[in-house]
N, C-alpha and C positions, 0 to 999 in steps of 0.2 A: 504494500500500500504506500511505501512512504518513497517508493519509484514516482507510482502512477502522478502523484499528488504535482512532482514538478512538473511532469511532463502536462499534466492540464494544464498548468499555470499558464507553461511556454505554449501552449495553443490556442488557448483563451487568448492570450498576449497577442498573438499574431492575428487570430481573427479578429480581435477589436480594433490593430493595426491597419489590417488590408484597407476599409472605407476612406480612412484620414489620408493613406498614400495617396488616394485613386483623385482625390478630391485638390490633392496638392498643386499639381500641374494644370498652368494656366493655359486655359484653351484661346486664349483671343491669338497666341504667337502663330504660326504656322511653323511646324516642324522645318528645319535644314533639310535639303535635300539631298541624296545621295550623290554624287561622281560617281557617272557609269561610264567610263573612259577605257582604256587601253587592255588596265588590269584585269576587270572582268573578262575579257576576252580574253584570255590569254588564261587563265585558270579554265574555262569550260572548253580552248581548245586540249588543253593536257587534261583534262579531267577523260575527254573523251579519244584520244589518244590512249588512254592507259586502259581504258575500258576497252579500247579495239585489239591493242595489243592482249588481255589476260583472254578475249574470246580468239583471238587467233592459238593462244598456246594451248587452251582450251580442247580446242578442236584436233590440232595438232596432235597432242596426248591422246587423244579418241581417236584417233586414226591409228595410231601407232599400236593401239591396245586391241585393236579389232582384227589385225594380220597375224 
């Protein structure tokens, strides 16, 4: 029992928390907006690069396993 006892405390604590956070942030600003520049492009060409490559090795191995 003398577990349980903090850990409500710390959850109580946090759900009476969450409301005051939500209400914190003022809405009249318009959020910054991202840079969608070079970088991005250049992680989803390697993202998909790496992904062509593990199905080329992929298939590869399954060929090799099949003869």
């Amino acid at each position: 029992m003398k577990k349980i006892l903090p850990l409500r405390l710390l959850l109580l604590a946090a759900i009476l928390a969450i409301p005051a956070m939500s209400f914190a942030m003022d809405k009249h600003d318009p959020p910054p907006g991202a840079p969608l520049d070079g970088g991005l492009s250049i992680l989803l060409i390697a993202g998909a690069s790496y992904g062509a490559k593990k199905v080329a090795d992929k298939r590869k191995k399954n060929a090799g396993s099949e003869k």
